[in-house]
Each structure stands twice: as structure tokens, then as C-alpha cells.
C-alpha positions in Angstrom: -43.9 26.7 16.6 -42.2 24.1 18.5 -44.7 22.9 21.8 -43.0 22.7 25.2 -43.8 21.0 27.9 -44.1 22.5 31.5 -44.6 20.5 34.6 -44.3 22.6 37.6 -45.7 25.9 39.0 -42.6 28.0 39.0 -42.5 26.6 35.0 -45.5 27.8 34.5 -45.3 31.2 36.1 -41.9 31.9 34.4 -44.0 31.0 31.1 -46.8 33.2 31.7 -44.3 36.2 32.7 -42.5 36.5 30.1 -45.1 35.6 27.2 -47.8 38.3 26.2 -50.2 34.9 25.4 -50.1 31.2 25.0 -52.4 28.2 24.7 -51.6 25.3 27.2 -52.7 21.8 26.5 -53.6 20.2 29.5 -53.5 16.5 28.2 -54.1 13.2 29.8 -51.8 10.0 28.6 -54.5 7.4 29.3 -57.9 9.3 27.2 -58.5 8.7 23.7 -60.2 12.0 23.2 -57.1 13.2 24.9 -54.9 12.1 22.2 -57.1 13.4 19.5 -57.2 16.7 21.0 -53.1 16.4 21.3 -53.0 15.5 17.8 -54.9 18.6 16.8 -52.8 20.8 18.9 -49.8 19.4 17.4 -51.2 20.2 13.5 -51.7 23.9 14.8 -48.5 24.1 16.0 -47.2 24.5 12.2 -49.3 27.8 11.8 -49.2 29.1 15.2 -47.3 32.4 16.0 -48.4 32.0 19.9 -46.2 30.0 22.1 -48.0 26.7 22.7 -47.2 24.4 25.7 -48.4 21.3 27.1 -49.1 19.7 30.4 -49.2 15.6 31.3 -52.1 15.8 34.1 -50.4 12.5 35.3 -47.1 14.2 36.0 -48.4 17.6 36.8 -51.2 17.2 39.0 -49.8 19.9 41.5 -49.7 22.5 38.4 -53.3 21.2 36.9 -54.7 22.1 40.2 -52.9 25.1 40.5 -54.2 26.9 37.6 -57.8 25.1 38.0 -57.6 27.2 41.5 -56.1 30.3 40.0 -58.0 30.7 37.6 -61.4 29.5 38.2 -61.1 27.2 35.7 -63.0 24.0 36.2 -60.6 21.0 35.6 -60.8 19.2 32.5 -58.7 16.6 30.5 -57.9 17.3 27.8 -58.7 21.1 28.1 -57.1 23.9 26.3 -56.4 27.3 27.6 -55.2 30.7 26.3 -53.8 33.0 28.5 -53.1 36.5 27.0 -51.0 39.6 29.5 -51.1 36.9 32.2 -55.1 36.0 32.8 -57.0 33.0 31.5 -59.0 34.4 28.3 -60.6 31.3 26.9 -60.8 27.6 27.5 -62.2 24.7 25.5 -62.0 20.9 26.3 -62.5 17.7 25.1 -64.6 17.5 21.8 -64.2 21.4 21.1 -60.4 21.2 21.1 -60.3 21.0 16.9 -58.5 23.0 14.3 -61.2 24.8 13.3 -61.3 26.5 17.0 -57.7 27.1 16.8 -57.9 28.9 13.5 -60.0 31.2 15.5 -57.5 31.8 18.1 -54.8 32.9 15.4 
């Protein structure tokens, strides 16, 4: 499964409307544990049936705060989230974003 990047709300929204779940990577292009976590994302995508997509928190702030606000999510970078019919189901971050927890996920 190919991973997309997003960058604005209305990208995001359109996303989340039309998909019944996907994981969103929100990654940062200056953290080490950042690129780890992107790296393990990345490996998933070649067994993942759920549409992935990925956020730069340096060129998406507006959007990282958005669905921080939304969603009662606490910020975090890197930080993955699913969202399944639309609501935020599950989140993980930094040190927890492996393959073993995506296995889990499907």
C-alpha cells in the first residue's frame, strides 16, 4: 500500500470521509526517533490492506493541531493514529511505533 501524504485540513477530512480506516503518521523531519518510526511505517506499508498516510508536523502544523483538538489527542511526534468510520480508535508514539504493533492493527 502506497503511503500518501496529506498536509491540510480539507485533505484530511476528504481522507477520513471516504475511507472506513486509516493509520496517519504524524512525523517530524528533524527527530531521529522520528525517522525510525517512519521507517517502520514504511516496512508495514508492504502488508498493509489499510490506507496509510503521513503528515510532516513542519509543514502541517495547522492540520497536527487540528486533529490534536479534534480528537483529544495529545500531540506527539512521531505519533501514529488509526481512525476507523471516522473517530480516532488508537494512537501510539515515539518508541511504541514498531512493526510488531502494526502487525496488531492488521
Amino acid at each position: 500500500m502506497e503511503i500518501k501524504d496529506i498536509q491540510t485540513i480539507e485533505e484530511f477530512q476528504s481522507v477520513v470521509t471516504e475511507n472506513e480506516q486509516i493509520l496517519l503518521l504524524k512525523h517530524s523531519l528533524t527527530c531521529p526517533i522520528s525517522g525510525s518510526a517512519n521507517q517502520a511505517f514504511q516496512q508495514f506499508r508492504e502488508d498493509s490492506e489499510i490506507p496509510l498516510y503521513r503528515l510532516y508536523v513542519q509543514n502541517a502544523r495547522e492540520l497536527s493541531t487540528y486533529i490534536a483538538n479534534t480528537y483529544q489527542i495529545k500531540h506527539e511526534s512521531p505519533q501514529v493514529i488509526q481512525f476507523v468510520d471516522g473517530d480516532a480508535i488508537w494512537d501510539t508514539s515515539h518508541f511504541d511505533i514498531t512493526a510488531d504493533n502494526f502487525k496488531k492493527i492488521g
